[in-house]
KOLLOFI-916672 format. One line per field, with one value per residue (C-alpha): residue number from 1; x, y, z. Coordinates in Angstrom, 2 decimals. Layout:
! residues N
nr <- [NUM  ...] $
x <- [X  ...] $
y <- [Y  ...] $
z <- [Z  ...] $
//
This chain:
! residues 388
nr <- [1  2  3  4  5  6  7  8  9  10  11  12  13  14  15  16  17  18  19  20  21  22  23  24  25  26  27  28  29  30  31  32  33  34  35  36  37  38  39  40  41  42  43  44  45  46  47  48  49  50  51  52  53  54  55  56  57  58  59  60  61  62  63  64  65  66  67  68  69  70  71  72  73  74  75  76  77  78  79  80  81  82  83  84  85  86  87  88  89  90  91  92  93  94  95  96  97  98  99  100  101  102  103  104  105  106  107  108  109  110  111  112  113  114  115  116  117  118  119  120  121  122  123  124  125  126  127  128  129  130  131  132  133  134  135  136  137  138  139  140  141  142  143  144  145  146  147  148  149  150  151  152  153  154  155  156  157  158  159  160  161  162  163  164  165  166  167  168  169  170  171  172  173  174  175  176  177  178  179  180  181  182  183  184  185  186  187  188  189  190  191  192  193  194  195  196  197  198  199  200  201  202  203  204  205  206  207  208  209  210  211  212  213  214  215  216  217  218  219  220  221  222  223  224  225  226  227  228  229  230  231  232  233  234  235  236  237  238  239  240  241  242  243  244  245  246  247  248  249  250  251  252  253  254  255  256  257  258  259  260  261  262  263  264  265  266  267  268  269  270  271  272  273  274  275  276  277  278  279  280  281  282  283  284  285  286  287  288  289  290  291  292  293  294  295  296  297  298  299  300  301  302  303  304  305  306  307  308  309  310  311  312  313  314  315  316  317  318  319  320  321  322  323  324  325  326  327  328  329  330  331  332  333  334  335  336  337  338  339  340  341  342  343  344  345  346  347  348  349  350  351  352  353  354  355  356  357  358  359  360  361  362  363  364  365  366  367  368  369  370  371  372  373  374  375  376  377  378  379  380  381  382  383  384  385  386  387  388] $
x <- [-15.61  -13.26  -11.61  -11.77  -9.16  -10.42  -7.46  -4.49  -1.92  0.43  3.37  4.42  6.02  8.92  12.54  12.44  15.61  16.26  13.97  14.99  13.47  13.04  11.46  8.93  7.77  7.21  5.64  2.94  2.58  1.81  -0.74  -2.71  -3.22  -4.05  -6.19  -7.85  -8.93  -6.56  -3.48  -0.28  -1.01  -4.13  -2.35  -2.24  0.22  2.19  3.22  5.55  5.96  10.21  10.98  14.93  16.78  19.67  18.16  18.52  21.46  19.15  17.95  16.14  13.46  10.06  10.89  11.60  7.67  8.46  10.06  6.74  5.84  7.06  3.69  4.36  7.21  6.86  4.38  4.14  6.36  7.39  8.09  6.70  8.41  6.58  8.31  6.26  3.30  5.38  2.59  -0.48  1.20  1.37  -2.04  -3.64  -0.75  -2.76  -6.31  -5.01  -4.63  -7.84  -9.11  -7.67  -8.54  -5.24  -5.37  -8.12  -6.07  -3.10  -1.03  0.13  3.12  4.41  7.67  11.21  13.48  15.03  16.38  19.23  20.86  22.78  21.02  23.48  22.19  18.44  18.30  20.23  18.06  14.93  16.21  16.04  12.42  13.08  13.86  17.62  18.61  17.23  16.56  19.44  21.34  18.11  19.20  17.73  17.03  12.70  11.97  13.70  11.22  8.29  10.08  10.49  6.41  5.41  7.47  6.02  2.50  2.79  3.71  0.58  -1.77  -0.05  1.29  -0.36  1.91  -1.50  -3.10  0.36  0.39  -3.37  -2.64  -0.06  -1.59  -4.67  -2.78  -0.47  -3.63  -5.39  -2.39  -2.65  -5.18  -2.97  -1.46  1.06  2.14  5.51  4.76  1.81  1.63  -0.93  1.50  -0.79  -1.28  0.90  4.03  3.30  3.28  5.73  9.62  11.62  14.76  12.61  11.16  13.50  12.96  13.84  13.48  11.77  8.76  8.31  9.52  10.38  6.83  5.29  7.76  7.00  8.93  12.30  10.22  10.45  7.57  5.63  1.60  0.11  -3.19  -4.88  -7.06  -9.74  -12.21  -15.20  -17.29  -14.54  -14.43  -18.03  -17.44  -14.88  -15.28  -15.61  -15.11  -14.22  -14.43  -12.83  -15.42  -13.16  -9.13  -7.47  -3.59  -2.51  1.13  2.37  5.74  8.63  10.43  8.72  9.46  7.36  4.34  2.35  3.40  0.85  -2.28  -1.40  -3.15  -1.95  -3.99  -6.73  -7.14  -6.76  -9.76  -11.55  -11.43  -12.15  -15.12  -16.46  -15.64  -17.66  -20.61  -20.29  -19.20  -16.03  -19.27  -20.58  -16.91  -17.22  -13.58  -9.92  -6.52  -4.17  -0.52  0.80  4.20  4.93  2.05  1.85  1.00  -2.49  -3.18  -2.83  -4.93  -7.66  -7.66  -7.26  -9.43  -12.20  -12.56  -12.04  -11.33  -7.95  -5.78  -8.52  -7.52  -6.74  -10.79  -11.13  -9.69  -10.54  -13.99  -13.08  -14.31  -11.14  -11.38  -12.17  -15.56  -15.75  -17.98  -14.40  -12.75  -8.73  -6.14  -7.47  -4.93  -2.38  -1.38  2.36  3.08  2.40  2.13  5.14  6.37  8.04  7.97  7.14  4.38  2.85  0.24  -0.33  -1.20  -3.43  -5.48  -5.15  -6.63  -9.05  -10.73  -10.22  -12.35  -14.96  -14.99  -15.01  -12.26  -10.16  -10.40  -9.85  -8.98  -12.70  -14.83  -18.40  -20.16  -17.45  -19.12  -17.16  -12.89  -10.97  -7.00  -5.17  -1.12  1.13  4.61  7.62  5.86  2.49  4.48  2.91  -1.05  -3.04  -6.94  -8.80  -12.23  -13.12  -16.96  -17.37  -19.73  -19.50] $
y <- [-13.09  -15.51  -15.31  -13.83  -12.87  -14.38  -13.46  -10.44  -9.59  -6.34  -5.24  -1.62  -0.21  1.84  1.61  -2.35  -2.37  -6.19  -7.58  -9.71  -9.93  -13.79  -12.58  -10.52  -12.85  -15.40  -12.98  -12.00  -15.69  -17.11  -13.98  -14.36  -17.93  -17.35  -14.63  -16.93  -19.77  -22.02  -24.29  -24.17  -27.73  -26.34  -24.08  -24.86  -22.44  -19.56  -16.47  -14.20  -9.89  -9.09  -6.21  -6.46  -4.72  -5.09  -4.05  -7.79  -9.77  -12.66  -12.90  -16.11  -15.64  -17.90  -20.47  -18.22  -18.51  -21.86  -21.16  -20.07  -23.77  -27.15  -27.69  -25.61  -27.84  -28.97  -26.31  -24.47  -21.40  -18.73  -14.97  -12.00  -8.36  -5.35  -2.48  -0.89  -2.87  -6.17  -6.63  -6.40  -8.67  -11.34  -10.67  -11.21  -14.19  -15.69  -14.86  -16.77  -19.89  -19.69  -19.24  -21.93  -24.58  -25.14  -23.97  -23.27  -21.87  -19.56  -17.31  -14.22  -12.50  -8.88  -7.86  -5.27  -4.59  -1.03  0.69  -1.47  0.44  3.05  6.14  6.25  3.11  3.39  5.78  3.55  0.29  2.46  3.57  0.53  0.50  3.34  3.18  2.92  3.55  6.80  7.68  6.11  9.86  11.68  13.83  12.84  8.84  8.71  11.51  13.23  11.54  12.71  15.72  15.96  15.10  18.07  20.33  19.49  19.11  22.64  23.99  22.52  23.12  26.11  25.56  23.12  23.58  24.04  21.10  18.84  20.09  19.43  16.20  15.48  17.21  15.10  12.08  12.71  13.81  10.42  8.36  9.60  6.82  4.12  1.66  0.46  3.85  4.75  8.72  8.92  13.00  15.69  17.47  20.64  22.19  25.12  22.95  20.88  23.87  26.37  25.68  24.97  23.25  20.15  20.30  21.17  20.96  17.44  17.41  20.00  21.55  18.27  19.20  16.46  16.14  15.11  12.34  9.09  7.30  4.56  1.53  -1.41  -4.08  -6.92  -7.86  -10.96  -12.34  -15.73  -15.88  -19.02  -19.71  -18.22  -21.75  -21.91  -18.37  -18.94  -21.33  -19.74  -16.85  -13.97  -13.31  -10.26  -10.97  -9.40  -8.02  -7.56  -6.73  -5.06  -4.89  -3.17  -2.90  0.38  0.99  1.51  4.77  7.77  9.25  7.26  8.12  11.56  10.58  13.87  11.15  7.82  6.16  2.99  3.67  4.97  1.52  -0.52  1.71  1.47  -2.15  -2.85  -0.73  -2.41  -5.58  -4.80  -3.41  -0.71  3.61  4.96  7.07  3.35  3.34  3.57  4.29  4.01  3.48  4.80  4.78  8.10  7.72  11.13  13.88  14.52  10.67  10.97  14.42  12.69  9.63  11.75  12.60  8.98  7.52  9.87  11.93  15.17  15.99  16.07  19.11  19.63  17.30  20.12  20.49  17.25  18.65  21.92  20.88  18.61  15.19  13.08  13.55  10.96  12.42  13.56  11.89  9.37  9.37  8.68  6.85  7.20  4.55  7.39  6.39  5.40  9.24  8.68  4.92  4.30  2.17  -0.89  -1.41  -5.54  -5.38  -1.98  -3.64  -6.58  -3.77  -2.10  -4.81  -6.04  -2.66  -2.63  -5.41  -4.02  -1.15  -3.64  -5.89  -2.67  -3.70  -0.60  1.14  5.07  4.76  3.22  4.94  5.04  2.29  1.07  -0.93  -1.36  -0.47  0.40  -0.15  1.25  0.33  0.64  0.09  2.84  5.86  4.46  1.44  -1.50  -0.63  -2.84  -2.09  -4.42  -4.10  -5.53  -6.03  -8.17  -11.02  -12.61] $
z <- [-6.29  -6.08  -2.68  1.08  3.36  6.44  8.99  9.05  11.45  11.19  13.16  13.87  10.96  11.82  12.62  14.53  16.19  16.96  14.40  11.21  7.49  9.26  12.66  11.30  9.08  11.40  13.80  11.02  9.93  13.15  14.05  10.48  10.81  14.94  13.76  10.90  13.87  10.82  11.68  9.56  8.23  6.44  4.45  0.57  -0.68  0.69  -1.46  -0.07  -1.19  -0.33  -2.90  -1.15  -4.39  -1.49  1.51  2.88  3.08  2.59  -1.42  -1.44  0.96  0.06  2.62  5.90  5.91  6.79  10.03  11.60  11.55  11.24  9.68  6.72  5.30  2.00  1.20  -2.23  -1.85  -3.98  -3.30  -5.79  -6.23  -8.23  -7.05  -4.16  -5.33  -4.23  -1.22  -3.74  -6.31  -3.76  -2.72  -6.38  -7.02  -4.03  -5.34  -8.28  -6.87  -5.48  -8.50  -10.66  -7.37  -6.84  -3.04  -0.65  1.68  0.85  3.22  1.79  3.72  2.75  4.52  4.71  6.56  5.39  8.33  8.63  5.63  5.32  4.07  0.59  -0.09  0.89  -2.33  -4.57  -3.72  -4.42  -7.62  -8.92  -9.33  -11.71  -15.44  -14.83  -18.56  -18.17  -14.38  -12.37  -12.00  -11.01  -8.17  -4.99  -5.75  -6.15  -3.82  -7.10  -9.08  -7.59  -7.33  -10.86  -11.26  -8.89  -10.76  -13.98  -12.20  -10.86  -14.55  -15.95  -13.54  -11.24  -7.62  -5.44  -2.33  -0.12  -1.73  -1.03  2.83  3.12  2.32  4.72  7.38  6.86  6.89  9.75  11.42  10.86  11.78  15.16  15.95  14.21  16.13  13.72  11.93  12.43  12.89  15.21  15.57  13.74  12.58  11.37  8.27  9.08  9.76  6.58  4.30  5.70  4.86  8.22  9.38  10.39  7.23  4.47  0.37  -0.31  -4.15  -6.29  -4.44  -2.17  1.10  3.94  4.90  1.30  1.22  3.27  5.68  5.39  7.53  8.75  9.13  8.32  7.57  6.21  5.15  4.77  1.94  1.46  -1.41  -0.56  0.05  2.63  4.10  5.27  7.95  8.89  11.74  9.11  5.59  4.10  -0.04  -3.23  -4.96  -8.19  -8.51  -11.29  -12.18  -15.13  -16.10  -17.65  -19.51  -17.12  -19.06  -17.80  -21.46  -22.94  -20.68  -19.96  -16.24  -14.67  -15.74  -14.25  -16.87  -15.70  -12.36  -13.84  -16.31  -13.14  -11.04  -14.28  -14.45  -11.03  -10.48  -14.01  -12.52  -9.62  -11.05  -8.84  -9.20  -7.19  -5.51  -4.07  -1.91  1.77  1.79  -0.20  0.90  -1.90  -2.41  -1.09  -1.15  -1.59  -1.52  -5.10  -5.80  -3.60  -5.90  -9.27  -7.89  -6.98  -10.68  -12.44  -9.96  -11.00  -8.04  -9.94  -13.40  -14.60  -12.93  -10.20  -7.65  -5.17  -5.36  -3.06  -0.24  -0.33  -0.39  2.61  0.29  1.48  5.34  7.62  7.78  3.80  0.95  0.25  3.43  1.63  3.69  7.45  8.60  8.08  4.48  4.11  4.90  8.78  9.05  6.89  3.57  4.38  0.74  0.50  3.10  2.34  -0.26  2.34  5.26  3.04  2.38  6.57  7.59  4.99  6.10  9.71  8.40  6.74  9.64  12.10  14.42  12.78  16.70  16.36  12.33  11.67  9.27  10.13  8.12  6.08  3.96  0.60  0.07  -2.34  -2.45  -5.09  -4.25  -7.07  -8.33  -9.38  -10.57  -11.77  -13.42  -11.52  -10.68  -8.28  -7.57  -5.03  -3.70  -0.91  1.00  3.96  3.73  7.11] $
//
């Protein structure tokens, strides 16, 4: 245990007409450190998550944190990118300061802006985070990625079309009580898993609603040593992280295992001391359907193939034995793709410090995050416990 996020603020995610990469990182800066009871001028270090790959204008972004305070000039700043995991990689860069004493207190600040770009070029920018030797051309940009995976999934282990809408409709259903998801509507099982105009094939079996959302948004975190944290007005700690780097061609990996995610869950829950079983709750990286299935698998929730066996036994509900993603996931609350890993870990500790409203899950007591880069390139495993 080497740190504790002791304050969070979140915007909406969604399409933030009138907002800048710049405005919404002030606006998250400024609520964290509110939120903390902490002034800018005790800040140590500030680490930034702004994947960009072109969706911003602006490329060198570390020091916009700096506008949210005159205070924070002259402050360590750097910013981090990992693909979709950019928000968790700036989270453990954080932790690490912590760690080696070279901050006490560190604000961590995950933020894009996406909307702004035309729809061409949303698909281009996200291919980047893909193997472009090999995967530049796939049809479809990464929702023909995960396309690919389901198709290739449903060889191996048969069709999972009801398992893929149960998972949507589950998570559109708990993003209902979410105040900052972007699509705040239970959108039913039946809509989820029947073909219709409003929701078309997008790539392979994935259809519009196993594919999350082109966001906009901001979330941030300040993190303290825990001698720190404890005089502080809460303290929600990091029980152990994990982050496990896998190669980046999806040739070179069976990509239906994740094993990359399933080293980083392994790691973490050694760390800990603890079983996935000991969990309260997880919030895990569904950017499209098919990505929650698989994790079900490599986090140990089912045996390999059998993920459709968590919910149809109801285990992932809000109310199951792992309640998975009741903020909504990014399916309904949306993937703003430098602050996803950064919200994750804000309504985590929501959960854990049970100020999550109608998202809370009874008793939260320990989290688990699992937020990961490209498809299961970049794999980040936190979990968290409060202790104040």
């Amino acid at each position: 245990m080497t740190g504790c996020i002791v304050g969070w603020a979140h915007t909406p995610f969604g399409r933030l007409d009138g907002q800048s990469v710049e405005s919404l990182i002030v606006q998250v800066a400024n609520g964290a450190l509110a939120d903390a009871g902490l002034g800018p001028a005790e800040v140590d270090e500030i680490v930034l998550g702004h994947f960009n790959a072109g969706f911003s204008a602006q490329d060198f972004t570390a020091s916009l944190v700096l506008q949210a305070a005159p205070e924070l000039r002259f402050k360590r700043a750097v910013r981090v990118e990992n693909a979709c995991a950019t928000g968790s990689a700036a989270v453990q860069q954080g932790l690490r300061a912590i760690a080696a004493k070279e901050a006490r207190i560190v604000l961590v600040v995950g933020v894009e802006q996406m909307t702004a770009t035309p729809g061409p070029e949303i698909g281009k920018n996200l291919l980047k985070a893909s193997y472009v030797r090999e995967e530049a051309d796939t049809e479809g940009g990464f929702a023909g990625i995960f396309g690919k995976i389901a198709g290739l999934y449903f060889q191996r282990w048969g069709d999972q079309s009801d398992a893929l809408a149960m998972i949507a409709a589950k998570n559109h259903k708990n993003g209902v009580g979410n105040p900052y998801a972007q699509l705040r509507k239970d959108l039913g099982y039946e809509f989820c898993r029947t073909v219709s105009e409003k929701n078309p094939f997008v790539a392979g079996p994935l259809k519009r609603t196993d594919c999350s959302l082109v966001s906009d948004g901001a979330a941030a975190l300040v993190l303290a040593d825990v001698e720190t944290a404890l005089r502080l007005r809460k303290a929600i700690a990091f029980r152990s992280t994990a982050h496990v780097q896998d190669f980046l061609p999806m040739s070179k990996r069976d990509i239906l295992k994740f094993e990359g995610c399933a080293e980083a869950w392994k790691r973490a829950l050694g760390s800990a001391g603890i079983a996935l079983g000991d969990l309260s709750m997880v919030e895990t990286h569904d950017c499209f359907t098919i990505a929650e299935l698989i994790e079900y698998e490599a986090m140990g929730l089912t045996a390999e193939g059998q993920g459709a066996r968590a919910l149809h036994e109801g285990w992932t509900q809000k109310d199951g034995r792992l309640p998975v993603n009741p903020s909504g996931g990014l399916k309904a609350k949306g993937h703003p793709i430098g602050a996803t890993g950064v919200s994750m870990h804000a309504l985590c500790a929501m959960q854990l410090s049970g100020t999550a409203g109608d998202i809370q899950v009874k008793d939260a007591k320990l989290a688990g995050i699992f937020n990961m880069g490209g498809a299961a390139v970049a794999n980040y495993v936190s979990i968290l416990e409060r202790i104040k």
